[in-house]
C-alpha positions as CSV (number, residue, x, y, z in Angstrom):
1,X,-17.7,210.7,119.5
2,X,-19.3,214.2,118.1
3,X,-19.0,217.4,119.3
4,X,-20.3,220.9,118.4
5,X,-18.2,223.6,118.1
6,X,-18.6,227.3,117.4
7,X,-16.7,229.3,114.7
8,X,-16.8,232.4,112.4
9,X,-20.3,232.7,114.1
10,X,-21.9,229.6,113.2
11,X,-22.3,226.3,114.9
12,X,-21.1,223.0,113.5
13,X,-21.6,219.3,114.6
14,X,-18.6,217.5,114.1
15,X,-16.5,213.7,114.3
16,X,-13.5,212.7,113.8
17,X,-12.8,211.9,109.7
18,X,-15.3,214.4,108.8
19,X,-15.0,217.8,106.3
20,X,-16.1,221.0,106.8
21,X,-16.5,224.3,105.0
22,X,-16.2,227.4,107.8
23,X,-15.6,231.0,106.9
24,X,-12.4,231.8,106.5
25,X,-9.6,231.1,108.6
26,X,-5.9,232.1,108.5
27,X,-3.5,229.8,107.6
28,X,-2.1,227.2,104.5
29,X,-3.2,223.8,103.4
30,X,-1.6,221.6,105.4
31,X,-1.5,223.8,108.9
32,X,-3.1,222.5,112.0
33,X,-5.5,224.4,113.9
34,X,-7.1,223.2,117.4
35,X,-11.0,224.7,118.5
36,X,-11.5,225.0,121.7
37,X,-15.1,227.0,121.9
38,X,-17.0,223.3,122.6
39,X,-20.3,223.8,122.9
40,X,-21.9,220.1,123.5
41,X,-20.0,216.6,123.3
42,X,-21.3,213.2,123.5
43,X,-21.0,209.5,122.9
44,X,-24.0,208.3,120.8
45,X,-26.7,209.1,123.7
46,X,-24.3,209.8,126.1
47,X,-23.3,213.4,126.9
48,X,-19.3,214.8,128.1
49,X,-18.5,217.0,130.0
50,X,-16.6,219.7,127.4
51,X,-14.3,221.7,130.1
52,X,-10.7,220.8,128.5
53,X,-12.0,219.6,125.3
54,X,-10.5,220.3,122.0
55,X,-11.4,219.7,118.7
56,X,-8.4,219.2,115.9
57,X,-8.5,219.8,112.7
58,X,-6.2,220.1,109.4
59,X,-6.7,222.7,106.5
60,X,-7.6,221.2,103.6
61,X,-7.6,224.4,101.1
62,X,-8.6,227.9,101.0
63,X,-11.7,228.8,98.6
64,X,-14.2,231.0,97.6
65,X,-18.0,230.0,97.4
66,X,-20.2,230.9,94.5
67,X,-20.4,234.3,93.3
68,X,-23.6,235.9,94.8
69,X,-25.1,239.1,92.4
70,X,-26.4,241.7,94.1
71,X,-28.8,244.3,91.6
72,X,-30.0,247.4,92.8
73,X,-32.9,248.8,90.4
74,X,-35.2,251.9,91.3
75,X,-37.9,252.3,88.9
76,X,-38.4,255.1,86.5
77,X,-35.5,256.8,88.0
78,X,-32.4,255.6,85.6
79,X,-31.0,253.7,88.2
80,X,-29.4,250.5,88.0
81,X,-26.2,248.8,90.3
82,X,-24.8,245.3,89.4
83,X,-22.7,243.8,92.0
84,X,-20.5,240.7,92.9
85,X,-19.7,239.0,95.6
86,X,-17.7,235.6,96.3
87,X,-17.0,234.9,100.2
88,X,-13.7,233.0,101.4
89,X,-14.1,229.5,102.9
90,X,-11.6,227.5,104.3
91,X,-12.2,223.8,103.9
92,X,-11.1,222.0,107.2
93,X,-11.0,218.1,107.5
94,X,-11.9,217.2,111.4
95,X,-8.3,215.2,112.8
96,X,-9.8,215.0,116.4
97,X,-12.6,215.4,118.7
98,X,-11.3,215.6,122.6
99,X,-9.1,211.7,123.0
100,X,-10.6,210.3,119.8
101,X,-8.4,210.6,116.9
102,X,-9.8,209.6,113.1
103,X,-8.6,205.9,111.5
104,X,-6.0,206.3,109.3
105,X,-7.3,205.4,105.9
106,X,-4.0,205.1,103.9
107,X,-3.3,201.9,104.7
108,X,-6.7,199.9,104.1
109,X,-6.6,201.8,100.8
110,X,-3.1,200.2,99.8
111,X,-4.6,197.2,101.0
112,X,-8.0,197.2,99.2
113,X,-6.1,198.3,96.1
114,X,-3.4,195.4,96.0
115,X,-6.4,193.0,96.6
116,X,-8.6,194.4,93.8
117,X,-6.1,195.0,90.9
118,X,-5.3,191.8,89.9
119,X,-9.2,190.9,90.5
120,X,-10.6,193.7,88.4
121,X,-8.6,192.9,85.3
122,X,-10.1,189.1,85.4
123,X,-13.8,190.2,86.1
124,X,-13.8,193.2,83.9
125,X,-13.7,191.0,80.3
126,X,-16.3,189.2,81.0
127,X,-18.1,191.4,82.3
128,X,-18.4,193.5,79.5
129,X,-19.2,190.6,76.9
130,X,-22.3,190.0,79.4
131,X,-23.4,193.1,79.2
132,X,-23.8,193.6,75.4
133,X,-26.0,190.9,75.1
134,X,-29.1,192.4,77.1
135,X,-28.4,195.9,75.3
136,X,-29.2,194.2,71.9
137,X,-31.9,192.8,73.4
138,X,-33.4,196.0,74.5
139,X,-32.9,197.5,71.3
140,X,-34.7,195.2,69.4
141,X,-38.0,195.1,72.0
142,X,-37.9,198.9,72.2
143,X,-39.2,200.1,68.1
144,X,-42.4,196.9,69.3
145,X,-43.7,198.9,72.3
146,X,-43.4,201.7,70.1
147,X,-45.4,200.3,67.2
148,X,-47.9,199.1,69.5
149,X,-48.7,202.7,71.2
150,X,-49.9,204.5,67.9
151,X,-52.2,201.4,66.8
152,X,-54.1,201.8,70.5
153,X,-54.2,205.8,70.2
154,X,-55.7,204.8,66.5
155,X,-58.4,203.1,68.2
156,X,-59.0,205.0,71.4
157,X,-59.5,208.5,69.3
158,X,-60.9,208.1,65.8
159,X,-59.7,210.9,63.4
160,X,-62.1,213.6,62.5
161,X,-62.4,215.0,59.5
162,X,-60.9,218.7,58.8
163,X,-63.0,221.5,57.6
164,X,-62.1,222.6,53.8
165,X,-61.0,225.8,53.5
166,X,-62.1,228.0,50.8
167,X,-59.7,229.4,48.5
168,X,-59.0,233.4,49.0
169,X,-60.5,235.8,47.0
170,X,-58.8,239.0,45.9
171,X,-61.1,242.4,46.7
172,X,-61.1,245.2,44.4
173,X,-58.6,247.8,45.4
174,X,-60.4,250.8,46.8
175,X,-60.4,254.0,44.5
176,X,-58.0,256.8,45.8
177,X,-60.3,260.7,45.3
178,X,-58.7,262.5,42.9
179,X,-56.2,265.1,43.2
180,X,-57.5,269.0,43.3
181,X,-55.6,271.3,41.2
């Protein structure tokens, strides 16, 4: 289920599991805050009715974006301003849309990390011996297909002969007017 909410002036489409950056919002990573300005909710194609509905969410942290620089220049006139800016976020992850809560990930990730440990250490050896093979392999066809490009260039282009230059002769210094007395 999706639903778009509105907050700090903007509109955001939302599911369950998802994260969002929204301006900011009071409260501390960790706290719980629940939308209710629903604009549109819906099923896939289908559309709900979103009198009642809430959206919940969890603050993840509180951040600032990217430091915008604002320069102020008028020309000719001396003038210069050199501003910052960095505007506060707060980084929500989305709990709940209206009945539908998000799958709990913790426990598949214990589970798909007991099953792969013991796996990983087994495939990982081998693994690596394969993949040195091929490398060396590379190396050694890569200097050919570089031989081979200046031998066609040779070939397509035939060298031309540079004009000699003529060695530089020295001018006789110009005779300064004598001096009046």
């Amino acid at each position: 289920m999706f639903a778009i909410m509105r907050t700090g002036g903007k509109q955001y489409r939302v599911a369950a599991g998802d994260k969002i950056v929204v301006e900011k919002l009071a409260g501390e990573a960790g706290d719980s805050i629940t939308f209710d300005d629903i604009l549109l909710a819906g099923d896939g194609d289908d559309l709900k009715a979103t009198k009642g509905l809430t959206v919940g969410a969890e603050i993840i942290a509180q951040a600032k974006a990217d430091k915008v620089v604002v320069f102020k220049k008028r020309r000719r006139h001396n003038y210069r301003r050199k501003m910052g800016h960095r505007q506060q976020h707060t980084i929500l992850k989305i709990v709940s849309v209206g009945d539908e809560k998000a799958p709990k990930k913790e426990a598949a990730k214990t589970e798909a990390k007991a099953e792969s440990k013991p796996a990983a250490k087994v495939k990982a050896k081998p693994a690596a011996k394969a993949d040195a093979a091929p490398k060396a392999e590379a190396k050694k066809a890569a200097p050919k297909k570089a031989a081979a490009k200046p031998a066609a260039e040779k070939k397509a282009a035939p060298e031309k002969a540079a004009p000699e230059k003529k060695a530089a002769t020295k001018k006789p210094a110009a005779k300064k007017p004598a001096a009046k007395k």
